[in-house]
C-alpha positions in Angstrom: 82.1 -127.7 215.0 81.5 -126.1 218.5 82.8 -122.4 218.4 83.9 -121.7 222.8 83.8 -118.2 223.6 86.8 -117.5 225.8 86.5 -115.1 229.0 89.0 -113.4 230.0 92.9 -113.6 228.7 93.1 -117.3 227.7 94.3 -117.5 224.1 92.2 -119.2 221.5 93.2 -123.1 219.9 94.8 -122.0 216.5 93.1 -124.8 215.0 89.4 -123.2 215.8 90.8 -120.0 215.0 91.3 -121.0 211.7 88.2 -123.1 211.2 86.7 -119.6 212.4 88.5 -117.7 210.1 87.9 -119.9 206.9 84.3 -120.9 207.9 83.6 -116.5 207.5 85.8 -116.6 204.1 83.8 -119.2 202.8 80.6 -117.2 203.9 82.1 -114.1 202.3 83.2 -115.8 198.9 79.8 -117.2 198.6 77.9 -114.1 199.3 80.5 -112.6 196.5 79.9 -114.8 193.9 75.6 -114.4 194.7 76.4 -110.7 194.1 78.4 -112.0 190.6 76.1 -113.9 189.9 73.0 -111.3 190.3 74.8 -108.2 188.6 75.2 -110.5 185.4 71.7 -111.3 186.0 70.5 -107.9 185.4 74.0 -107.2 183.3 72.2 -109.7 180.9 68.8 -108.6 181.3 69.7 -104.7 180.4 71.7 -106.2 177.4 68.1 -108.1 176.3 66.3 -104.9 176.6 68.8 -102.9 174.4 68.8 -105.6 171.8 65.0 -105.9 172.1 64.9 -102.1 171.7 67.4 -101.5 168.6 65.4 -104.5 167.4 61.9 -102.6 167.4 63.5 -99.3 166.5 64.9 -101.2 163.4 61.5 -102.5 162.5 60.0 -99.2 163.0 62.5 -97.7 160.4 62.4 -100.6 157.8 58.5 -100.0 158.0 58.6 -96.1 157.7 60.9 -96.8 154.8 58.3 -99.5 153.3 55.4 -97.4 153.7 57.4 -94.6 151.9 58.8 -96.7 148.9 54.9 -97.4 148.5 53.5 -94.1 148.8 56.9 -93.1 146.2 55.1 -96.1 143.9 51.3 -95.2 144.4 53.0 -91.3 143.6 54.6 -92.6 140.2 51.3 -94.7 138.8 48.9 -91.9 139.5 51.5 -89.2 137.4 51.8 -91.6 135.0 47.9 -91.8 135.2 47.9 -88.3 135.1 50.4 -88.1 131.9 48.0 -90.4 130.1 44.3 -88.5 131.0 46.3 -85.3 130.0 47.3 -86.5 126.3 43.8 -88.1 126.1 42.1 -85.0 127.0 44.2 -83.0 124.2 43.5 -85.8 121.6 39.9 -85.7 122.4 40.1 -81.9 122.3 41.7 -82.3 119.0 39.0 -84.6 118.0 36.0 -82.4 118.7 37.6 -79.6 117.3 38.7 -80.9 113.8 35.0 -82.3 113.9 33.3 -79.5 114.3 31.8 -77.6 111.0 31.3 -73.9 111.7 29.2 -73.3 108.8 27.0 -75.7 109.8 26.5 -74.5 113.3 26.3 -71.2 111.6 23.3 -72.1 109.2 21.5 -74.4 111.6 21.4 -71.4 114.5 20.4 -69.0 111.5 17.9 -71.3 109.9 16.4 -73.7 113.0 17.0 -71.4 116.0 16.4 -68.1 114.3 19.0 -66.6 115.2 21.2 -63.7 113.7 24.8 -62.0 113.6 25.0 -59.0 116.3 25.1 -55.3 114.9 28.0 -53.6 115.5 26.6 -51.7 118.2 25.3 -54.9 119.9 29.2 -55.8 120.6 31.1 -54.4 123.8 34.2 -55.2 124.0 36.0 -55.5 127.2 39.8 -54.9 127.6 41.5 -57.4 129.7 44.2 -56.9 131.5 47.0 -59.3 131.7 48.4 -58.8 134.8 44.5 -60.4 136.1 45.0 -64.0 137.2 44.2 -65.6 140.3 46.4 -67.3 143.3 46.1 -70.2 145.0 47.7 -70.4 148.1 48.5 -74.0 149.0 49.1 -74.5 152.5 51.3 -77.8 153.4 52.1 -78.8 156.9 55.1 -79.2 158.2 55.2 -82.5 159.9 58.6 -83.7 162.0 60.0 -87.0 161.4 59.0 -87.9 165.1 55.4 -87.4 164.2 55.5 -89.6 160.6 56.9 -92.3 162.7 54.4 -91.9 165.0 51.9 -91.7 162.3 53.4 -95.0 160.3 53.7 -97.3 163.8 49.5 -96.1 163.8 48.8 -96.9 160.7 50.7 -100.5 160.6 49.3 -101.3 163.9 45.8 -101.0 162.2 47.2 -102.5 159.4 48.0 -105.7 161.7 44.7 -105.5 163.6 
Protein backbone atom coordinates (compact mmCIF):
# COMPACT_ATOMS: atom_id res chain seq x y z
CA UNK A 1 0.00 0.00 0.00
CA UNK A 2 1.11 3.64 -0.96
CA UNK A 3 2.13 5.46 2.34
CA UNK A 4 1.17 9.83 1.33
CA UNK A 5 3.22 12.01 3.30
CA UNK A 6 0.92 14.94 4.31
CA UNK A 7 2.24 18.70 4.33
CA UNK A 8 1.12 20.87 6.33
CA UNK A 9 -2.11 20.47 8.83
CA UNK A 10 -4.28 18.00 6.97
CA UNK A 11 -5.02 15.01 9.21
CA UNK A 12 -4.07 11.56 8.08
CA UNK A 13 -6.90 8.66 6.74
CA UNK A 14 -7.26 6.54 10.01
CA UNK A 15 -7.30 3.59 7.88
CA UNK A 16 -3.42 4.23 6.63
CA UNK A 17 -2.76 5.25 9.96
CA UNK A 18 -3.37 2.03 11.19
CA UNK A 19 -2.00 0.04 8.28
CA UNK A 20 1.06 2.34 9.28
CA UNK A 21 0.96 1.50 12.67
CA UNK A 22 0.53 -2.34 12.36
CA UNK A 23 2.80 -2.69 9.26
CA UNK A 24 5.88 -1.22 12.07
CA UNK A 25 4.36 -3.79 14.84
CA UNK A 26 4.64 -6.51 12.69
CA UNK A 27 8.32 -5.27 11.78
CA UNK A 28 8.92 -4.98 15.47
CA UNK A 29 7.42 -8.50 16.55
CA UNK A 30 9.42 -10.11 13.95
CA UNK A 31 12.66 -8.45 14.73
CA UNK A 32 11.68 -9.70 18.53
CA UNK A 33 11.19 -13.05 17.89
CA UNK A 34 14.80 -13.11 15.48
CA UNK A 35 16.34 -11.83 18.73
CA UNK A 36 14.33 -14.97 20.60
CA UNK A 37 15.15 -16.93 18.47
CA UNK A 38 19.15 -16.11 18.34
CA UNK A 39 19.58 -15.76 22.28
CA UNK A 40 18.24 -19.57 22.44
CA UNK A 41 20.60 -20.09 19.69
CA UNK A 42 23.59 -19.31 21.77
CA UNK A 43 21.33 -20.11 25.10
CA UNK A 44 21.60 -23.69 23.61
CA UNK A 45 25.01 -23.62 22.35
CA UNK A 46 26.57 -22.46 25.94
CA UNK A 47 24.34 -25.28 27.45
CA UNK A 48 26.34 -27.85 24.74
CA UNK A 49 29.55 -26.53 25.76
CA UNK A 50 28.88 -27.03 29.57
CA UNK A 51 27.59 -30.53 28.95
CA UNK A 52 30.50 -31.20 26.58
CA UNK A 53 32.73 -29.88 29.43
CA UNK A 54 31.32 -31.79 32.63
CA UNK A 55 31.40 -34.59 30.10
CA UNK A 56 35.31 -34.41 29.49
CA UNK A 57 35.96 -33.40 33.05
CA UNK A 58 34.05 -36.65 34.05
CA UNK A 59 36.20 -38.72 31.68
CA UNK A 60 39.27 -37.11 32.96
CA UNK A 61 38.25 -38.20 36.55
CA UNK A 62 36.93 -41.82 35.79
CA UNK A 63 40.54 -42.13 34.01
CA UNK A 64 42.65 -40.67 36.89
CA UNK A 65 40.67 -43.04 39.11
CA UNK A 66 41.39 -46.10 36.50
CA UNK A 67 44.90 -45.35 36.26
CA UNK A 68 45.02 -45.26 40.12
CA UNK A 69 42.96 -48.58 40.90
CA UNK A 70 45.81 -50.04 38.44
CA UNK A 71 48.79 -48.55 39.87
CA UNK A 72 46.91 -49.67 43.61
CA UNK A 73 46.87 -53.44 41.67
CA UNK A 74 50.45 -53.39 40.05
CA UNK A 75 51.29 -52.00 44.01
CA UNK A 76 49.54 -55.15 45.59
CA UNK A 77 51.19 -57.98 43.11
CA UNK A 78 54.72 -56.66 43.43
CA UNK A 79 54.36 -56.74 47.67
CA UNK A 80 52.92 -59.81 47.34
CA UNK A 81 55.97 -60.56 44.99
CA UNK A 82 58.03 -59.08 47.45
CA UNK A 83 56.37 -61.23 50.52
CA UNK A 84 57.22 -64.33 48.44
CA UNK A 85 61.19 -63.50 47.37
CA UNK A 86 61.46 -62.49 51.12
CA UNK A 87 60.37 -66.06 52.63
CA UNK A 88 62.27 -67.67 49.74
CA UNK A 89 65.38 -65.84 50.54
CA UNK A 90 65.07 -66.99 54.46
CA UNK A 91 64.34 -70.68 53.36
CA UNK A 92 67.20 -70.65 51.17
CA UNK A 93 69.25 -69.01 53.92
CA UNK A 94 67.95 -71.74 56.09
CA UNK A 95 68.96 -74.17 53.53
CA UNK A 96 72.64 -73.18 53.08
CA UNK A 97 73.05 -72.86 56.52
CA UNK A 98 71.76 -76.21 57.97
CA UNK A 99 73.97 -77.56 54.90
CA UNK A 100 76.90 -76.27 55.82
CA UNK A 101 79.51 -78.63 57.83
CA UNK A 102 81.98 -76.47 59.87
CA UNK A 103 84.25 -79.18 60.51
CA UNK A 104 84.62 -79.80 57.16
CA UNK A 105 85.43 -76.32 56.04
CA UNK A 106 87.55 -76.41 59.05
CA UNK A 107 89.77 -79.48 58.02
CA UNK A 108 89.72 -78.86 54.29
CA UNK A 109 91.21 -74.99 54.94
CA UNK A 110 93.67 -76.75 57.42
CA UNK A 111 94.54 -79.67 55.30
CA UNK A 112 94.17 -78.41 51.37
CA UNK A 113 94.70 -74.60 51.84
CA UNK A 114 97.20 -74.75 54.60
CA UNK A 115 95.84 -72.77 56.60
CA UNK A 116 95.80 -72.31 60.50
CA UNK A 117 93.88 -70.85 63.66
CA UNK A 118 95.18 -67.10 64.49
CA UNK A 119 97.32 -66.66 67.78
CA UNK A 120 95.80 -64.83 70.25
CA UNK A 121 97.84 -61.92 69.53
CA UNK A 122 96.88 -62.15 65.79
CA UNK A 123 93.06 -61.08 66.89
CA UNK A 124 92.09 -57.30 67.35
CA UNK A 125 89.09 -56.77 68.36
CA UNK A 126 87.06 -53.79 67.56
CA UNK A 127 84.34 -52.35 69.85
CA UNK A 128 81.32 -51.30 68.00
CA UNK A 129 79.19 -48.92 68.96
CA UNK A 130 75.54 -49.28 68.63
CA UNK A 131 74.38 -46.05 68.28
CA UNK A 132 76.56 -46.47 64.49
CA UNK A 133 73.97 -47.05 61.65
CA UNK A 134 73.37 -45.23 58.69
CA UNK A 135 70.36 -42.91 57.19
CA UNK A 136 68.76 -42.81 54.26
CA UNK A 137 67.09 -39.80 53.47
CA UNK A 138 64.30 -40.45 51.00
CA UNK A 139 63.23 -37.47 49.24
CA UNK A 140 59.45 -37.78 47.74
CA UNK A 141 57.88 -34.97 45.71
CA UNK A 142 55.08 -33.39 46.48
CA UNK A 143 52.95 -33.40 43.37
CA UNK A 144 49.31 -31.37 43.36
CA UNK A 145 46.34 -33.09 42.17
CA UNK A 146 46.26 -30.51 39.21
CA UNK A 147 49.60 -31.77 38.06
CA UNK A 148 48.63 -35.83 38.33
CA UNK A 149 45.70 -34.99 36.24
CA UNK A 150 47.76 -33.30 33.96
CA UNK A 151 50.21 -36.17 34.08
CA UNK A 152 47.26 -39.00 33.58
CA UNK A 153 45.34 -36.89 30.48
CA UNK A 154 49.52 -37.29 29.02
CA UNK A 155 49.93 -40.42 29.63
CA UNK A 156 46.29 -41.77 28.24
CA UNK A 157 46.72 -39.54 25.34
CA UNK A 158 49.91 -41.62 24.43
CA UNK A 159 48.17 -44.44 25.49
CA UNK A 160 45.44 -43.66 22.64
CA UNK A 161 48.10 -42.67 20.06
Amino acid sequence: MAYKWYDGTSAYKIEEYYDYTSDNNKKEKEEKKIEQVKTKVINHKKAIAVISLIFVIGIAFLYANAVLIQTSSQNDELKEELEDIKGKNTQTSFEITSEIDLKAVEDKAINEFGMQQPENYQNVYVDVVQSDYTQTYNHTKKVSAVEKVVDSLKSFLVYID
